[in-house]
ZAFIGU-725047 format. One record per residue (C-alpha): x, y, z; residue in one letter. Coordinates in steps of 0.1 Angstrom, whole numbers, plus 5000, padded with zeros to 4 digits. Last residue first. Layout:
BEGIN
XYZA/...
% end
This chain:
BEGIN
622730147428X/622829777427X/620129517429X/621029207443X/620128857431X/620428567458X/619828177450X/620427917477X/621527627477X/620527427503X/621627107522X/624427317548X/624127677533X/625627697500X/625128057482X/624728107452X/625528437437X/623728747415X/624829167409X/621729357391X/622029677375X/625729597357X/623629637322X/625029297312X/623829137348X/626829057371X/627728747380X/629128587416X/629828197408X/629328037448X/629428257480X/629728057510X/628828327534X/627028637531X/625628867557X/627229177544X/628429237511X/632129337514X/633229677498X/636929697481X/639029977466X/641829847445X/642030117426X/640329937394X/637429837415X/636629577445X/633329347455X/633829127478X/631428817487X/632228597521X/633628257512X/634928187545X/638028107540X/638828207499X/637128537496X/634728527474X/634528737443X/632829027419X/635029247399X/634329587384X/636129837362X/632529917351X/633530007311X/632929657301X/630829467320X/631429347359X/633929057357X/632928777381X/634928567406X/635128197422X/633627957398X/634728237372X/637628037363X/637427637376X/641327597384X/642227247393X/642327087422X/644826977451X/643827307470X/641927547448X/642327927455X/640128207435X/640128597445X/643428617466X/643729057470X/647029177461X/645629367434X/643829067418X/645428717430X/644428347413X/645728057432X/646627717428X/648127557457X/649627217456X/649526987489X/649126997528X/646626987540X/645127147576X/641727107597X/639327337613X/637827397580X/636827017575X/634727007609X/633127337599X/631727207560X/630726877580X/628627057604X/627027327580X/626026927557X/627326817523X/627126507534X/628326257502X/630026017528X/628926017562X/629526357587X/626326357608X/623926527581X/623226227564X/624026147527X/624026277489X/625226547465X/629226447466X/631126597441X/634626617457X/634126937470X/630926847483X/632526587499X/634126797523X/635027177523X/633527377495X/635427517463X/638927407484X/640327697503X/638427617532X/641027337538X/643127537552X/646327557535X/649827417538X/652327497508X/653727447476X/652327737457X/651027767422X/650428137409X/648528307384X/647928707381X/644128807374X/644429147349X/643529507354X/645929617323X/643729427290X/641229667294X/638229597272X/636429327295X/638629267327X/641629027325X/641828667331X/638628577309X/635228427336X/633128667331X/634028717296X/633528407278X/630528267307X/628628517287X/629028377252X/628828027268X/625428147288X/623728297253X/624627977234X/622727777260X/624327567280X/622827187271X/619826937277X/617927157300X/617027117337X/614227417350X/614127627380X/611527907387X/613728147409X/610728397403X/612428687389X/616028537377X/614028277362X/616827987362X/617727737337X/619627437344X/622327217328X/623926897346X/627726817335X/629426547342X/633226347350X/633926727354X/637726717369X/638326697407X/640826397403X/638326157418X/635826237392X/633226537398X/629826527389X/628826857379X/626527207379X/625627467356X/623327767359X/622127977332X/620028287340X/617328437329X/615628777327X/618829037323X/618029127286X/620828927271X/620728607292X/623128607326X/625228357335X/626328117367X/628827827363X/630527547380X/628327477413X/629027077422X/626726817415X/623426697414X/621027037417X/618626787434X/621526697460X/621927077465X/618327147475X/617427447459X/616527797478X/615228047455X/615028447451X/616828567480X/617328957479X/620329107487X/619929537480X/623429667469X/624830027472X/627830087454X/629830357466X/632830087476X/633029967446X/634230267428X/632430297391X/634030297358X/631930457329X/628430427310X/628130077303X/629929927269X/628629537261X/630129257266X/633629127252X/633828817241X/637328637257X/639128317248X/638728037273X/640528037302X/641527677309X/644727657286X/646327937312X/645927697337X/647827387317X/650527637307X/651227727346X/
% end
């Protein structure tokens, strides 16, 4: 439980919005910005931030080793317009500051709606790994038939149909299971994203299928229709605009929503 808690990195706060809102009022408009081949990304989706005035994002991928830890990391930035995509030598100062409180354990400026940690020895469907497959272990490249490195619809449906057995860790909000890793580490915010301060929003995936959730203070939940295999859900500092990645078979694709 120590080692988990060490992962979280110490919280910025963003900032203030005008008040809490209930998830399910929210309307939100899915729009697909870019589609990225997953092998060109060249690794595993870690991170997903927003710059200060809502026009760029930060995306970070990586090369797992066999213990499912960063062997490393490949830096991109995204035009959250145009889905114009660009490899950079580093995260931008902007992206850590974000990534701060996106990813903390509690929601920014109230210490009380808080992510509870658990390890569980138990058997799981294999869904509940990042992405079933070798893309869960890192794997960019291959056929579509099943080889090694396929990160293929087939593969990812084969994989879910099986069992394993093995340690659980698991992140719960309200009940509700909004990060699971099977035999891997915690990657916070891989799985979930804080709305701003003063929202009382979270952002997340459900662990089997990966569908995107969005649930309030109360508890009160609205699933996003039509998505699957929901990657790094972040809000935009002004909590206007909602984005994900979204793994379909060979493509990543990138969705921003607008929300109202």
């Amino acid at each position: 439980m120590t080692t988990l808690l060490l992962t979280l990195a110490l919280s910025i706060l963003p900032q203030s919005t005008t008040g809490p809102v209930a998830a399910n009022a929210l309307t939100l408009t899915p729009r697909t910005v870019a589609e990225f081949e997953v092998s060109k990304l060249k690794g595993v989706i870690r991170r997903l931030a927003w710059n200060a005035d809502n026009t760029q994002l930060y995306l970070q991928t990586a090369e797992l080793k066999v213990d499912a830890l960063p062997k490393e990391l490949f830096h991109y930035t995204i035009s959250a317009a145009t889905g114009d995509l660009k490899q950079v030598d580093a995260e931008p100062a902007w992206a850590a500051e974000y990534y701060n409180w996106k990813s903390w354990k509690s929601a920014p400026g109230d210490d009380a709606f808080i992510i509870e940690l658990a390890t569980e020895q138990r058997r799981n469907s294999a869904t509940a790994l990042p992405m079933g497959g070798d893309y869960a272990r890192g794997g960019t490249t291959g056929d579509s038939s099943g080889s090694a490195g396929t990160i293929s619809a087939e593969s990812v449906a084969a994989v879910a149909q099986q069992s394993q057995s093995g340690t659980a860790n698991i992140m719960r909000l309200k009940g509700q299971v909004v990060g699971e890793w099977l035999n891997q580490p915690i990657v916070p915010g891989q799985s979930f994203g804080w709305g701003p301060r003063g929202t009382g929003l979270i952002a997340y995936a459900e662990p089997n299928n990966r569908q995107l959730m969005v649930m309030d203070k109360s508890g009160a939940k609205q699933k996003i229709s039509d998505t699957k295999g929901v990657y790094v859900p972040s809000f935009s500092n002004d909590a206007k605009k909602l984005a994900w990645l979204e793994v379909r078979g060979k493509k990543a694709v990138l969705v921003v929503s607008e929300i109202k």
